[in-house]
Backbone as a chain_set.jsonl record, in Angstrom:
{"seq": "XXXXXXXXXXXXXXXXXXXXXXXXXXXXXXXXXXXXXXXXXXXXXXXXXXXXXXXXXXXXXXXXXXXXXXXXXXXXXXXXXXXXXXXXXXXXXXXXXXXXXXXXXXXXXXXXXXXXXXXXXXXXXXXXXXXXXXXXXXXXXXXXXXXXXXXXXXXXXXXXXXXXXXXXXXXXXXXXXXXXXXXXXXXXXXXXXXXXXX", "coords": {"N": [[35.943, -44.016, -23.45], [33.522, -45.834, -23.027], [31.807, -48.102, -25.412], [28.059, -49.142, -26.396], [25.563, -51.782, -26.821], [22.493, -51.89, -26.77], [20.096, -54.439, -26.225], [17.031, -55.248, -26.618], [13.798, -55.939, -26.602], [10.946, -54.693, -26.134], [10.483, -51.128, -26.914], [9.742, -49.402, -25.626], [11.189, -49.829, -22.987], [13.733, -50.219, -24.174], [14.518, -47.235, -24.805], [14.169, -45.873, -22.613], [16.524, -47.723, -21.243], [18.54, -46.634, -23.176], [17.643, -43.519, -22.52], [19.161, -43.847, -19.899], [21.666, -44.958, -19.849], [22.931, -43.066, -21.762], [23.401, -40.708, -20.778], [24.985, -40.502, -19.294], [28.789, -39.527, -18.913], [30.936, -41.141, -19.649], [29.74, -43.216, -21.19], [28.518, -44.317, -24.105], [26.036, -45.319, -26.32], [25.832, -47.358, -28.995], [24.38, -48.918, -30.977], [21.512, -50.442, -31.274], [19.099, -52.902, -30.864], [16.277, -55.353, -31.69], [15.666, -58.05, -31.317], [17.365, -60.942, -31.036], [19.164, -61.764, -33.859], [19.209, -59.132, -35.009], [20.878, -58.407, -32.969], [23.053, -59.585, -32.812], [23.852, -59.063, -35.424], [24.15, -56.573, -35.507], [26.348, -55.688, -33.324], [28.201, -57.47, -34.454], [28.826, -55.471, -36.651], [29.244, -52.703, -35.268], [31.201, -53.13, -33.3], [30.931, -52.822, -30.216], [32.269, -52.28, -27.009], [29.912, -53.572, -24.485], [27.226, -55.446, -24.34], [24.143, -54.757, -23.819], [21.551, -56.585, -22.351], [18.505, -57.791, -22.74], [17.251, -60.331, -21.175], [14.769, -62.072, -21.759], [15.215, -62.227, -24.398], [13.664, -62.161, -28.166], [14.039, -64.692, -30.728], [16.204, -66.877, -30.137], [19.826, -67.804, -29.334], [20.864, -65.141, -27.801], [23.033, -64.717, -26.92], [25.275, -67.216, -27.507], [25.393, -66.575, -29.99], [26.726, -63.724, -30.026], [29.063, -64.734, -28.504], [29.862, -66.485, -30.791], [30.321, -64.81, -32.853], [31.114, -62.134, -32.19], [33.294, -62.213, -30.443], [34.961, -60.243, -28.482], [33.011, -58.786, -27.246], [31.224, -58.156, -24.179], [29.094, -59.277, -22.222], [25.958, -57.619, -20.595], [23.336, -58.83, -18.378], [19.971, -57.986, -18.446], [17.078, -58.815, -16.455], [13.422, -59.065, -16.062], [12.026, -60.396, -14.116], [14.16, -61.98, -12.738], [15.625, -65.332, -12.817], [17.336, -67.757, -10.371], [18.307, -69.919, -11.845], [18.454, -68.925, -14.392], [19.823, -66.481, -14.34], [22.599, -68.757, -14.029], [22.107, -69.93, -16.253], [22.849, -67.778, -18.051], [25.483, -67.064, -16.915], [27.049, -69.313, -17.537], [26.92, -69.173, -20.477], [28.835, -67.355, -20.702], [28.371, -64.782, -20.048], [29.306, -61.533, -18.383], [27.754, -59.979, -16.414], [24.833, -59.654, -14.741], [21.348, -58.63, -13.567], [18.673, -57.292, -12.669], [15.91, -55.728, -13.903], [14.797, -53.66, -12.049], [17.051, -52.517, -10.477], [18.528, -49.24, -9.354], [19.36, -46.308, -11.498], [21.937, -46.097, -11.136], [23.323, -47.882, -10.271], [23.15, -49.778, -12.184], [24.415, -48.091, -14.172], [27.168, -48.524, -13.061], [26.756, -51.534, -13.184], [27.656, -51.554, -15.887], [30.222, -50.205, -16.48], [32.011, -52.086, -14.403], [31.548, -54.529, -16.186], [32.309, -53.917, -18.522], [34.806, -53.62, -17.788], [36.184, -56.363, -17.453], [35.07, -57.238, -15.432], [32.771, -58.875, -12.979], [29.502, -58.554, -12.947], [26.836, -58.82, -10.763], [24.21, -59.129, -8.907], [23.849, -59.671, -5.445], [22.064, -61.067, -3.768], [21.282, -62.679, -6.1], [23.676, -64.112, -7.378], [23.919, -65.54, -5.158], [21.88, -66.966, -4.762], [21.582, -68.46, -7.871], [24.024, -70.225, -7.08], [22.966, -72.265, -5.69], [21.125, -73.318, -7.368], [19.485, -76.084, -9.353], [21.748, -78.059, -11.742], [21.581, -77.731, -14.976], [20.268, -80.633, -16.564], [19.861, -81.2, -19.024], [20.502, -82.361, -22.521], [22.134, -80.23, -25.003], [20.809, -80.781, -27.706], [17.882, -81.661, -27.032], [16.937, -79.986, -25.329], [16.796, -78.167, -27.48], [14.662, -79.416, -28.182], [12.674, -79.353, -26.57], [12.295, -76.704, -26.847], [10.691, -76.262, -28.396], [8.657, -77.843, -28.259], [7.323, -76.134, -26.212], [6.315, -74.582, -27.244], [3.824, -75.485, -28.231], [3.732, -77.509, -30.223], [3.543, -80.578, -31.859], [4.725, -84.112, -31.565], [5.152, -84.703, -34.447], [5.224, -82.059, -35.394], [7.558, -81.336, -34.434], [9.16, -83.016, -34.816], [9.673, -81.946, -37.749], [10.42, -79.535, -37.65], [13.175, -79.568, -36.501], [14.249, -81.153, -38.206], [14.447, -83.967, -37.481], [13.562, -87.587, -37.107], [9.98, -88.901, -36.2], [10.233, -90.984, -34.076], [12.954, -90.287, -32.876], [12.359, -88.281, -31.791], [10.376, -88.474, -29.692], [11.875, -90.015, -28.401], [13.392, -88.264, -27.265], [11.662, -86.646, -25.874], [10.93, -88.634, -24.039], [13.206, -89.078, -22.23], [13.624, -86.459, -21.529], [11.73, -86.044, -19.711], [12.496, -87.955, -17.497], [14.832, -86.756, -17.066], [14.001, -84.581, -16.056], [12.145, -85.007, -14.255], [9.196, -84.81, -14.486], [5.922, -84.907, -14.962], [4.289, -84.84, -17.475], [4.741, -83.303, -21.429], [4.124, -80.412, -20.706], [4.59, -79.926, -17.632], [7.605, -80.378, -17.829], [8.181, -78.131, -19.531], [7.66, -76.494, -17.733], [9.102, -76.673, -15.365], [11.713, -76.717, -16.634], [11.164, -74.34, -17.442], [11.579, -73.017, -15.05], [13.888, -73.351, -13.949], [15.371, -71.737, -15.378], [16.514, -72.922, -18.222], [15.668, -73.104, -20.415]], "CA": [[34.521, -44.094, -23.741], [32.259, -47.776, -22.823], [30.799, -48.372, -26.621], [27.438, -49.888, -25.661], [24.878, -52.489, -27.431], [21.503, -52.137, -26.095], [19.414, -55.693, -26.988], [16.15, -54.974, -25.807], [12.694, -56.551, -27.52], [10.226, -53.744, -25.38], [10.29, -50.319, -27.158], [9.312, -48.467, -24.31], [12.048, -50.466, -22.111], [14.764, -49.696, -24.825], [14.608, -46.135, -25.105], [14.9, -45.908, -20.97], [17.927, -47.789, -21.171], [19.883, -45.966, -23.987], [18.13, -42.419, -21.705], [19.835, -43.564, -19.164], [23.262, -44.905, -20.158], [23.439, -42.277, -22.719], [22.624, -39.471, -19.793], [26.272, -40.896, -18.729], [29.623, -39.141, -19.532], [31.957, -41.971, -20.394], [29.103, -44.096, -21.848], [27.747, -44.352, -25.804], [25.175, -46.109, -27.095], [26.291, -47.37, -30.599], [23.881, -49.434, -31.391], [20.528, -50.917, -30.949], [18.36, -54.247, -31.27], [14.981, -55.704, -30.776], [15.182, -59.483, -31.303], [18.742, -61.817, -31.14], [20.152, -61.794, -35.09], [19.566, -58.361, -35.069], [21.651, -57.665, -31.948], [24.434, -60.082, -33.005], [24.687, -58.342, -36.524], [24.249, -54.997, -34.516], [27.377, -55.941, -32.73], [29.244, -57.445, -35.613], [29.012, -54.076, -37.599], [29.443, -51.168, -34.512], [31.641, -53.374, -32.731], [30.604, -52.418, -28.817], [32.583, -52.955, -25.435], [29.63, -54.134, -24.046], [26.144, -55.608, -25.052], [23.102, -54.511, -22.272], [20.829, -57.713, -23.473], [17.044, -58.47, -22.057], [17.053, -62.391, -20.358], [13.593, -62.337, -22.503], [15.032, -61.377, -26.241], [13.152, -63.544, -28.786], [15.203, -64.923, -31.839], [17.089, -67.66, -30.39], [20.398, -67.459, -27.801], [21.903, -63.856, -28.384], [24.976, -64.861, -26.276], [25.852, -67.766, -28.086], [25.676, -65.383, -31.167], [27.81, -62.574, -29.908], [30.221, -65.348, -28.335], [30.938, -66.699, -31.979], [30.589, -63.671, -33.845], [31.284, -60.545, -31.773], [33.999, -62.369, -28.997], [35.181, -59.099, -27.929], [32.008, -57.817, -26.858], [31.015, -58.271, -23.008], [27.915, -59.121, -21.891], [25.247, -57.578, -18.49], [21.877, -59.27, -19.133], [18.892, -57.568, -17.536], [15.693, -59.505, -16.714], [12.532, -58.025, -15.367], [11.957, -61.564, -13.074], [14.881, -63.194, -12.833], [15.435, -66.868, -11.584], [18.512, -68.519, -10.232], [18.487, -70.854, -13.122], [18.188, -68.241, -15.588], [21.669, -66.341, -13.753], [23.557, -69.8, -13.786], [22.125, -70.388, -17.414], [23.603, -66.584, -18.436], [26.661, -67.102, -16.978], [27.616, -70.622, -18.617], [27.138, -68.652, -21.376], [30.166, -66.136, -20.541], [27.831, -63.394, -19.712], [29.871, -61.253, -16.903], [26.557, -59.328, -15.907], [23.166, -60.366, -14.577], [20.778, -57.76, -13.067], [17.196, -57.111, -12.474], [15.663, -54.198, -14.428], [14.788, -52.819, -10.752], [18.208, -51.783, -10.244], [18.331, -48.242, -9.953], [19.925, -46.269, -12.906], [23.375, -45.094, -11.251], [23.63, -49.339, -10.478], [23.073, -50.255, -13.893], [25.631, -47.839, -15.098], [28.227, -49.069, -12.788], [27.628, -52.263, -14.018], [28.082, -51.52, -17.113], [31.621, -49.98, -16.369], [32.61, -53.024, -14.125], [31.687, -55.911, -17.538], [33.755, -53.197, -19.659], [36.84, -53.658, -17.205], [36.455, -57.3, -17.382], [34.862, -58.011, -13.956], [31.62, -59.274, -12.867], [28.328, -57.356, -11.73], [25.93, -59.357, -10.665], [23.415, -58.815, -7.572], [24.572, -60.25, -4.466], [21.298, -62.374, -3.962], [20.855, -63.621, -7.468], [24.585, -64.904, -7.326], [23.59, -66.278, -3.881], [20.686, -68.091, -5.166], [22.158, -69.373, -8.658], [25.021, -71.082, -6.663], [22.018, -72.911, -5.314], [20.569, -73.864, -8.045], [20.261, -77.639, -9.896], [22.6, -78.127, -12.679], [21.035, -78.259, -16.157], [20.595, -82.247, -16.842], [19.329, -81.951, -20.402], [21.595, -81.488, -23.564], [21.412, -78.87, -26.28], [19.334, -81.394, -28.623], [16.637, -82.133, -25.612], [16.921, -78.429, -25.129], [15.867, -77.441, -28.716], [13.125, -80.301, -28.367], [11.779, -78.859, -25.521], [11.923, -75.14, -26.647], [9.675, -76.231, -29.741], [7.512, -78.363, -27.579], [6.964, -75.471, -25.328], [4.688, -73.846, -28.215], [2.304, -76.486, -28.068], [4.24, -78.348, -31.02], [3.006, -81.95, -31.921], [5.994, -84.317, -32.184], [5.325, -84.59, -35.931], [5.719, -80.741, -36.332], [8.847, -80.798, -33.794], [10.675, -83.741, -35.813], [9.653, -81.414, -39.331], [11.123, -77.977, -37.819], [14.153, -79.962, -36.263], [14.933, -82.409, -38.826], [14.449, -85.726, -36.918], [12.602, -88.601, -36.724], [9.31, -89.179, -34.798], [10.985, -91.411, -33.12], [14.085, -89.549, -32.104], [12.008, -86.938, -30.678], [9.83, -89.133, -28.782], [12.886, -90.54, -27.526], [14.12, -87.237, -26.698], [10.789, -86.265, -25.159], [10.605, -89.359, -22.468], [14.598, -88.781, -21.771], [13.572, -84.87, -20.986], [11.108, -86.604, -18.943], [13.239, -88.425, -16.802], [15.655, -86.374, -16.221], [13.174, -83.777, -14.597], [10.927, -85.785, -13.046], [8.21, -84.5, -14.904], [4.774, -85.769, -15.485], [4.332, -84.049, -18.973], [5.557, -82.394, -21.588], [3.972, -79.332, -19.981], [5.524, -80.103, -16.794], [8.719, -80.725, -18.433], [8.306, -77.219, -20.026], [7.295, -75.21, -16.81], [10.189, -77.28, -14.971], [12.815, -76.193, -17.184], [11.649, -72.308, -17.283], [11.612, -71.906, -13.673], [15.106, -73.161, -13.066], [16.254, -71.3, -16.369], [17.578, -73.896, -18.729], [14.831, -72.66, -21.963]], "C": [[34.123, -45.563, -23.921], [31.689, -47.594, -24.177], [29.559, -49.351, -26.277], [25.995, -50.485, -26.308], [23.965, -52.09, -26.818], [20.417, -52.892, -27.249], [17.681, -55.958, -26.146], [14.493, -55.255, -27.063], [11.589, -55.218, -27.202], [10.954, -52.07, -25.785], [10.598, -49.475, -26.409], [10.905, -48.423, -23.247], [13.48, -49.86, -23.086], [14.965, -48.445, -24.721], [14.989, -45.595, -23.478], [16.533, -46.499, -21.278], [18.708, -46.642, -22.172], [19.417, -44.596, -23.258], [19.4, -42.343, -20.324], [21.236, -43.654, -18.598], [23.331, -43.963, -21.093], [23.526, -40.928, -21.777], [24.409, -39.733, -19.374], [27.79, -40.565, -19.629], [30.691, -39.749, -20.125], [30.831, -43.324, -21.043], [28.258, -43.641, -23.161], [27.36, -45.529, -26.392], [25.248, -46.134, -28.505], [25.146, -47.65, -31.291], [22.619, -50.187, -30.329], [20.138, -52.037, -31.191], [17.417, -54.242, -30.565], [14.787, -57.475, -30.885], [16.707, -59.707, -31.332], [18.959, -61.685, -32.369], [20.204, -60.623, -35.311], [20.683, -58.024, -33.644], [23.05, -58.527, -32.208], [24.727, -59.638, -34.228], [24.921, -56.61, -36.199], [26.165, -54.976, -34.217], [28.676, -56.873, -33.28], [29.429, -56.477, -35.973], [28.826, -52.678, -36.684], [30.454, -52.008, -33.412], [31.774, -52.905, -30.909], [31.518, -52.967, -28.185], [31.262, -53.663, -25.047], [28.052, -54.583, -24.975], [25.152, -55.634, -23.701], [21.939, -55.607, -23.041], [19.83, -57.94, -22.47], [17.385, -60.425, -22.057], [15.775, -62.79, -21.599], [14.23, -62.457, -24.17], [14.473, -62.594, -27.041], [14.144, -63.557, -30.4], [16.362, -66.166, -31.201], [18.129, -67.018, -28.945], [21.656, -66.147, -28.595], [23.258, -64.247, -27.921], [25.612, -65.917, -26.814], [26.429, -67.153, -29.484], [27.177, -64.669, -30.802], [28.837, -63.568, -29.18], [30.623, -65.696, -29.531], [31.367, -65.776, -32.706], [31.188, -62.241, -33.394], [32.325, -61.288, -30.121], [34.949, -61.4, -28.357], [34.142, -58.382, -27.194], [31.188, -58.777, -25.23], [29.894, -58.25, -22.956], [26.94, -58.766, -20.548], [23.923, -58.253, -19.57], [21.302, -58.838, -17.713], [18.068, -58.868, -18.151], [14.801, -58.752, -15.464], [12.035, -59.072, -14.321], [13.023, -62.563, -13.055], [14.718, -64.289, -12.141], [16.672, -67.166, -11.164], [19.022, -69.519, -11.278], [19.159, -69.803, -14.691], [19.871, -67.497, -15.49], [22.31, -67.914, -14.156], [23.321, -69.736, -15.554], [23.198, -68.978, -18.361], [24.999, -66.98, -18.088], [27.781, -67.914, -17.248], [27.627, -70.091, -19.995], [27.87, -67.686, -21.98], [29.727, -64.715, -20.975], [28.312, -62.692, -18.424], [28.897, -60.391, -16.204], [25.334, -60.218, -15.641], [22.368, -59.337, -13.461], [19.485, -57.861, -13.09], [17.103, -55.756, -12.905], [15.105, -53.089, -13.359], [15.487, -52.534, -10.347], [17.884, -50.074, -10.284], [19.644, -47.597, -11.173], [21.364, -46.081, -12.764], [23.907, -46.876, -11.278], [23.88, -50.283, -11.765], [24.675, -49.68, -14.368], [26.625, -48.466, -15.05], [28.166, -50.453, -13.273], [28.128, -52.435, -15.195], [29.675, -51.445, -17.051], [32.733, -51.396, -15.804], [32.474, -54.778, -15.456], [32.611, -55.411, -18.145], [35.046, -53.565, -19.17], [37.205, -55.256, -17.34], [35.776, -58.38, -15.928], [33.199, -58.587, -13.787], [30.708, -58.178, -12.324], [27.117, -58.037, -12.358], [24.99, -58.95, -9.179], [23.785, -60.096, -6.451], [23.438, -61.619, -4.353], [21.091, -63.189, -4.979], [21.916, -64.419, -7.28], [24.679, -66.154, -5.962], [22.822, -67.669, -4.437], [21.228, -69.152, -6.477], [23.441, -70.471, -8.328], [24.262, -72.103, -5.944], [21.082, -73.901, -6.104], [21.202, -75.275, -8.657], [20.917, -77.049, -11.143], [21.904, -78.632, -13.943], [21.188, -79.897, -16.356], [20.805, -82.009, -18.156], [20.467, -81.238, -21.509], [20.914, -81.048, -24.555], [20.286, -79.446, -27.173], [18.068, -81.517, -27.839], [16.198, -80.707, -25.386], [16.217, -77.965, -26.075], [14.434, -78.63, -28.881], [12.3, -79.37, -27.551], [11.123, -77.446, -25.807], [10.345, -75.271, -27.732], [8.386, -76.837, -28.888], [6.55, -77.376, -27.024], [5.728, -74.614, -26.007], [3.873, -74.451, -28.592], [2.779, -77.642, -29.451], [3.851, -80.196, -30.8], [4.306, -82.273, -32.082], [6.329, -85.019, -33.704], [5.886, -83.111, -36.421], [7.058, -80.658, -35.996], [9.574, -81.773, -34.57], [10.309, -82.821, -37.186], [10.502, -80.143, -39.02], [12.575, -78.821, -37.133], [14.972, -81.15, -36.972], [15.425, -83.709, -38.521], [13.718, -86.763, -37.047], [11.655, -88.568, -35.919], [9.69, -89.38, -33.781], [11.794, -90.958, -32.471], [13.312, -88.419, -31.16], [11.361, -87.286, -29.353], [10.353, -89.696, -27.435], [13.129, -89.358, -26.395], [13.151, -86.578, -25.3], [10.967, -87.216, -23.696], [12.153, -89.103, -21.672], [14.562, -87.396, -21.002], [12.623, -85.076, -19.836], [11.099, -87.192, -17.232], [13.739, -87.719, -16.343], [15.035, -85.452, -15.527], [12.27, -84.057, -13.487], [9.7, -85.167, -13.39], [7.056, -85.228, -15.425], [4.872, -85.723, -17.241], [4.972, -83.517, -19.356], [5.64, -80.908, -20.959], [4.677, -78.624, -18.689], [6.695, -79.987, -17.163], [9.217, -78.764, -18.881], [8.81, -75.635, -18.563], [8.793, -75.676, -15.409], [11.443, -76.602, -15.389], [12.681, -74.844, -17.303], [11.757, -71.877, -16.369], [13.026, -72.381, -13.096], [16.333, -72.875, -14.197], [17.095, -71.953, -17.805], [16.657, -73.755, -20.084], [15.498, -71.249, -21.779]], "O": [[34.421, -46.281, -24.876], [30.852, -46.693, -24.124], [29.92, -50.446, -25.847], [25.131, -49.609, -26.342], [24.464, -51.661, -25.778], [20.014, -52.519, -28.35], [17.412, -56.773, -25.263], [14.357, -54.71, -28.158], [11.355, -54.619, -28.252], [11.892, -51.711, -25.074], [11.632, -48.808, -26.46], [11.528, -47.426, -22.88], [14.204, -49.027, -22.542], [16.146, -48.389, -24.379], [16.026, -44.974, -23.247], [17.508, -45.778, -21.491], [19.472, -45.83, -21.65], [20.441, -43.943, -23.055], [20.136, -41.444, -19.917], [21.829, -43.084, -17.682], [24.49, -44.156, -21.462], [23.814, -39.95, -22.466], [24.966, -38.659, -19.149], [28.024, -41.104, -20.711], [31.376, -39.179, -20.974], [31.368, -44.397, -21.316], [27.455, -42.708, -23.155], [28.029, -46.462, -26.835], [24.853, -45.206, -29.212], [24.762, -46.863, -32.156], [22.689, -50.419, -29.122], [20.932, -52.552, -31.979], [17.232, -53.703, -29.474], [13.749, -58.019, -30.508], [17.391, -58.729, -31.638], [19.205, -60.507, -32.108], [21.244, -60.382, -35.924], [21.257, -56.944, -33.791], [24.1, -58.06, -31.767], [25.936, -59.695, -34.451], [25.713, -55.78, -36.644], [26.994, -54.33, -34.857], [29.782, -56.986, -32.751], [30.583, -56.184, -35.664], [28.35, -51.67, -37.206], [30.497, -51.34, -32.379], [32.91, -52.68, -30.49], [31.826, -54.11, -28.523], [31.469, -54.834, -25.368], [27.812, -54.109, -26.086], [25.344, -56.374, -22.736], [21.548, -55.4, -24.189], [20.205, -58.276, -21.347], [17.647, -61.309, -22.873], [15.935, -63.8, -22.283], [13.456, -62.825, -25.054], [14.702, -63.765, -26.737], [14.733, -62.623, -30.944], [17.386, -66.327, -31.864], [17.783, -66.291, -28.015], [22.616, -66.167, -29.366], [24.334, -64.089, -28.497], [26.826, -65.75, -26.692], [27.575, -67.234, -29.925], [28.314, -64.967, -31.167], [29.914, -62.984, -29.301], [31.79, -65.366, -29.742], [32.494, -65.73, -33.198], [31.644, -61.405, -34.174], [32.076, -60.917, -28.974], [35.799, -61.909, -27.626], [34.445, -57.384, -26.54], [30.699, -59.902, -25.335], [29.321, -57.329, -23.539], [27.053, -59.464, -19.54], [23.666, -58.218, -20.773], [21.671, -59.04, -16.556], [18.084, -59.536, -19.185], [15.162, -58.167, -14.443], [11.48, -58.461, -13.407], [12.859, -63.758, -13.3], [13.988, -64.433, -11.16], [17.412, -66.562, -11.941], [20.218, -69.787, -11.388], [19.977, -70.016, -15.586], [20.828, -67.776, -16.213], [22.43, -67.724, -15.367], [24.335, -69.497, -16.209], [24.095, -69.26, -19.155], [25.729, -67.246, -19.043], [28.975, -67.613, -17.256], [28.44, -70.634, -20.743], [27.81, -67.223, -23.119], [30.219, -63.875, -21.727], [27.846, -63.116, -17.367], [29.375, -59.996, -15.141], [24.991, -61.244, -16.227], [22.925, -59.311, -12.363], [19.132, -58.839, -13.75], [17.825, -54.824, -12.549], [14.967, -51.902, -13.653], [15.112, -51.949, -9.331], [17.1, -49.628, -11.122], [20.592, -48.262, -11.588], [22.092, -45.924, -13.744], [24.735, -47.228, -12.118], [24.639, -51.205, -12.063], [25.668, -50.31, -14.732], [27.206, -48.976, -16.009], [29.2, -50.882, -13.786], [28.918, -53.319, -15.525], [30.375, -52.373, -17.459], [33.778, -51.744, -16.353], [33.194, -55.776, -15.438], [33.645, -56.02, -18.419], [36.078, -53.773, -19.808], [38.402, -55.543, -17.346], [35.909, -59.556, -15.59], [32.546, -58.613, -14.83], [30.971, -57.246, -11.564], [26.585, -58.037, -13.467], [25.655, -58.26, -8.407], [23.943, -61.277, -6.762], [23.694, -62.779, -4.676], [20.737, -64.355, -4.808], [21.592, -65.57, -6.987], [25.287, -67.222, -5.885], [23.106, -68.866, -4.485], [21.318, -70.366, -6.296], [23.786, -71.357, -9.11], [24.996, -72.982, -5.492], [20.49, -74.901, -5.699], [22.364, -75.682, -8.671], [20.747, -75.899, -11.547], [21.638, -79.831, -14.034], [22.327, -80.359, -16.28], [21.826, -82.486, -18.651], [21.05, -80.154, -21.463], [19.765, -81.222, -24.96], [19.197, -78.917, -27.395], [17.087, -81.37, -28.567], [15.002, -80.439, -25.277], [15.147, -77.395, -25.856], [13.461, -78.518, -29.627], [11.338, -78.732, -27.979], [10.052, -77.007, -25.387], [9.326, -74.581, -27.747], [7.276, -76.305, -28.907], [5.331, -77.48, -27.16], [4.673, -74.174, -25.55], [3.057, -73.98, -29.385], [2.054, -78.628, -29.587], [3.917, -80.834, -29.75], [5.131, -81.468, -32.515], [7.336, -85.636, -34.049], [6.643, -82.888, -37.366], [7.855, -80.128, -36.77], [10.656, -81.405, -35.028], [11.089, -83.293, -38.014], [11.219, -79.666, -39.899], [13.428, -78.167, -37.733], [15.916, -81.827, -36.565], [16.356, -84.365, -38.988], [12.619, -86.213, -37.128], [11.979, -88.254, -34.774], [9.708, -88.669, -32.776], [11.606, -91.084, -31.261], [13.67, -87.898, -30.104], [11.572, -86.749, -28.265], [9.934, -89.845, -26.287], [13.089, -89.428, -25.167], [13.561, -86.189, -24.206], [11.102, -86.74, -22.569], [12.119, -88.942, -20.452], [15.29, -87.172, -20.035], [12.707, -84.244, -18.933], [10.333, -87.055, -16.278], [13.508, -87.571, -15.143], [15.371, -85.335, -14.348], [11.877, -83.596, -12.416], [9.006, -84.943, -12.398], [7.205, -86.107, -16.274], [5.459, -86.504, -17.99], [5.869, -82.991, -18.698], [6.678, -80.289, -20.724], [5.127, -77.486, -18.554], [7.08, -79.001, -16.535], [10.3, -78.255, -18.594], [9.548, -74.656, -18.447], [9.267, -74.799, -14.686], [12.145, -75.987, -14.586], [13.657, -74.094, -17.302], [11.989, -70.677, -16.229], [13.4, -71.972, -11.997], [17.492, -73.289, -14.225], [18.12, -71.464, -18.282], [17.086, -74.495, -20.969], [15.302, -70.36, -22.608]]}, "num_chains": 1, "name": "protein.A"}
């Protein structure tokens, strides 16, 4: 029996998944979540084979979570638009799944079964396309600048919620700048979500 996380923010969207891996004779849905700290204490305390995780979940990076805290537990990540960025960014993150929630449901299952065994199941074009894709420039600090920026954040509020300096952020800002070739921070923002790297 597959023990099986489902990390899903969308209500509606959750309750489909666990009908339709639970509709499945070697698959059980242990546990649930609707935002990232719940799905990594989910999956601390029901311990799952796998974790079925939305690309969208809000709370932060679930897979860094369940890699420190739950490193037994396998990850497929659905997204309802994926990008090539967004695949490459999942699977640096030692997610062995990546799917589109347009899969149909017998596809899904199987991948579920093939993350449980250890193997990959990903969609032939997405893996096509993310082997295509550029290579994240920016590092994790530039990264959490950017994510804060991305909510319209002044860089007085983003050095107060990140504990930096004006300056350092400013820095950080024209450096995030550079390396995308971006006019703005805006640019900078819409840059980095379409080749996955927020």
């Amino acid at each position: 029996m597959i023990r099986i996380l489902i990390a899903e923010h969308l209500p509606l969207v959750r309750r489909g998944l666990l009908a339709i891996l639970g509709a499945e004779p070697d698959l059980r849905v242990v546990a649930q979540a609707g935002c990232a700290d719940e799905a990594v204490r989910a999956a601390v305390e029901s311990g799952p084979d796998v974790a079925v995780v939305d690309a969208g979940l809000p709370g932060g990076s679930v897979l860094a979570g369940l890699s420190a805290r739950a490193p037994g537990c396998r990850v497929l990540v659905l997204s309802t638009d994926p990008h090539p960025g967004q695949v490459r960014s999942a699977l640096a993150e030692r997610a062995l799944g990546f799917m589109s929630l347009c899969v149909p449901p017998e596809r899904l299952a199987e991948g579920v079964r093939l993350v449980a065994a250890g193997r990959r199941a990903i969609e032939s074009e997405l893996a096509a396309a993310a082997l295509q894709c550029a290579t994240n420039p920016l590092t994790r600090r530039e990264l959490d600048v950017l994510r804060v920026a991305a909510g319209g954040a002044r860089s007085t509020e983003i050095a107060d919620q990140l504990f930096l300096s004006v300056g350092t952020v400013r820095n950080h800002l024209s450096r995030i700048m550079c390396k995308t070739g971006a006019r703005n921070r805006l640019d900078a923002v819409r840059i980095a979500s379409d080749q996955g790297w927020l």
